[in-house]
C-alpha positions, 0 to 999 in steps of 0.5 A: 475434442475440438467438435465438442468444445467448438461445434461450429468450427469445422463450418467456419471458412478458410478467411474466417477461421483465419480470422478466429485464429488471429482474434485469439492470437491477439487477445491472448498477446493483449493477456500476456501483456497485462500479467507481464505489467501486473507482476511488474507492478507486484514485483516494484510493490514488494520492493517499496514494502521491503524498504518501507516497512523497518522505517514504518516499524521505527516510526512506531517504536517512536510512537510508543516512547512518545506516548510511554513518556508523555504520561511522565511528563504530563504529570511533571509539567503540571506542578512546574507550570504552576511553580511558574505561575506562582513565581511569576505573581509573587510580588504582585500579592502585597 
């Protein structure tokens, strides 16, 4: 196994398989590092979601009545602005 994924293996010297030994050590402590931070940043990003999402689905709720009670009342503040207007200029008519 190890002559037919590594061929030249078995010509490394003492100091240099040392040294290929304490490389792949490091760099497979350098991957353990990376995927301990990766899983704590997805596990503090799960948390905000858990928290942010029913403030986000209640700002949408209050979006939606805004905008289902705009309508009413674009159509209300029409006439009464103008009853305003009208009111406001009644005896400058004469």
């Amino acid at each position: 196994m190890i002559t037919t994924k590594e061929p030249n293996i078995l010509q490394l010297t003492q100091d240099e398989l040392a040294s290929e030994s304490f490389d792949r050590i490091s760099q497979m402590n350098n991957e353990l590092v990376w995927s301990q931070n990766a899983l704590s940043i997805s596990m503090r990003m799960l948390r905000d979601s858990y928290t942010a999402f029913p403030l986000h689905i209640g700002f949408l709720m209050y979006q939606e009545d805004l905008l289902h009670i705009s309508t009413p009342l674009g159509a209300l503040y029409t006439p009464l602005s103008q009853l305003y207007y009208t009111l406001q200029h009644v005896q400058k008519k004469e």
